[in-house]
N, C-alpha and C positions, 0 to 999 in steps of 0.2 A: 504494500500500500504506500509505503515514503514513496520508493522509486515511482509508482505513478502521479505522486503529487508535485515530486520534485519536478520530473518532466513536465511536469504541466505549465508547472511556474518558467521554468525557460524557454519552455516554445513561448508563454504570453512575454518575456522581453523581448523574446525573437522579434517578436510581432511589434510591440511596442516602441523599441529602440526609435525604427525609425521615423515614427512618429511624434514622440518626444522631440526628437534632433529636428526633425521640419518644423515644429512649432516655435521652436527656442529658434531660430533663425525669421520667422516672420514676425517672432514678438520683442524682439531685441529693441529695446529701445536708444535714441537718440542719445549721442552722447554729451554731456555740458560743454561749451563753451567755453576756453580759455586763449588769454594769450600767448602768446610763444613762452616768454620769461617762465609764467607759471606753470606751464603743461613740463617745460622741463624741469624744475623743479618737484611736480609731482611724479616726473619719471624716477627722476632719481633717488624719489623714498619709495617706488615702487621696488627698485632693483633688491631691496632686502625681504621681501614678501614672495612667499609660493605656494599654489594653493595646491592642496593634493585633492583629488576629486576622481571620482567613474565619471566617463564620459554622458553615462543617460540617468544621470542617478537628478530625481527633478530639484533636488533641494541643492545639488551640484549646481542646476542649471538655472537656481534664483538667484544664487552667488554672482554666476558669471553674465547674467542679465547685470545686476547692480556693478560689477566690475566694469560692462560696458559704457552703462548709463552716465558712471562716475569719471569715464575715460582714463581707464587706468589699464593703458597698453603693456606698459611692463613688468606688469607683472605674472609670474612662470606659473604656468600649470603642467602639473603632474600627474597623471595617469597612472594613480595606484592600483586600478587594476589590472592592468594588461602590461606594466613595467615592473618586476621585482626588485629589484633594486630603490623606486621611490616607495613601495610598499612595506620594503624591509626597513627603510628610513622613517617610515612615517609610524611604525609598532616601537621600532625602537628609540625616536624620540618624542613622538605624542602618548606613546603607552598604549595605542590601540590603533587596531586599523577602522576607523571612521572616520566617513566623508561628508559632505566638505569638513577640509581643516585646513587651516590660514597657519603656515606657519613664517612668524613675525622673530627677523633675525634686530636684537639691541643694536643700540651702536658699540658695546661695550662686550659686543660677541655673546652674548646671551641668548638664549633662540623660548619663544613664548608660544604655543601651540594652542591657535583657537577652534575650537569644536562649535557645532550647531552654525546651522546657515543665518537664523535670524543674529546671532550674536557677531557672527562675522561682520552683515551688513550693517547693522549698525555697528561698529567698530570702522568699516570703510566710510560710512559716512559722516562718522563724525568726527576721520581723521583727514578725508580728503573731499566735503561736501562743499557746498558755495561759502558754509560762514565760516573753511579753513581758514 
C-alpha cells in the first residue's frame, strides 16, 4: 500500500511541476525601480545571500517571486534537490534539509540560516524594500 501511495504522489509532481513553473513565470511580478548607484549597491549585499530551494516547491516559488519583485538579481540559488553537494551544505549548516532557506553570510564570516518563506520575505523586505 506505501509503494502505491508513494507512486501516486510522484506521478501528481510529475504532473504538476510543470504547471507550477508556467504559472510562476506568468505571475512574476514587476520589479522596483532603482537607480544605477542603488541597484549596485543592493547587488553587492546580495553577493553574500543564497537561497537553497527545489525548483517546484510553491513556497520556493513565493521566495523567488518577492526576490524578483525586490530586484534582487544576485543573489544565488541553489538547487538542493537535484545538486548534493548544496544539499549536503544546506543539512550541515542549517541543521536540516528545508526549503526555502536564505542562507545570510555576516560581514564578520558568520553564516545565519533563514527557514520559512514568509520569514524570508519579510527579512528581504525589510532589508532591501523602498524605505531601505
Amino acid at each position: 500500500m506505501r509503494i502505491i501511495i508513494r507512486t501516486f504522489f510522484r506521478g501528481l509532481r510529475l504532473v504538476l511541476a510543470p504547471v507550477v513553473l508556467i504559472a510562476e513565470k506568468l505571475s512574476t511580478p514587476q520589479s522596483v525601480e532603482r537607480t544605477p548607484e542603488e541597484q549596485a549597491e543592493v547587488d553587492r549585499a546580495c553577493e553574500n545571500l543564497a537561497l537553497y530551494q527545489f525548483r517546484t516547491c510553491p513556497f520556493c516559488v513565493k521566495v523567488r517571486k518577492e526576490i524578483a519583485r525586490l530586484g534582487l538579481k544576485k543573489i544565488e540559488v541553489r538547487d538542493a534537490q537535484l545538486d548534493p553537494e548544496h544539499r549536503k551544505a544546506l543539512a550541515e549548516g542549517g541543521g536540516r534539509i528545508k526549503v526555502p532557506c536564505l542562507k545570510i553570510t555576516h560581514e564578520d564570516g558568520s553564516d545565519e540560516w533563514l527557514y520559512e518563506s514568509d520569514a524570508i520575505n519579510a527579512w528581504l523586505h525589510k532589508r532591501f524594500g523602498k524605505a531601505a
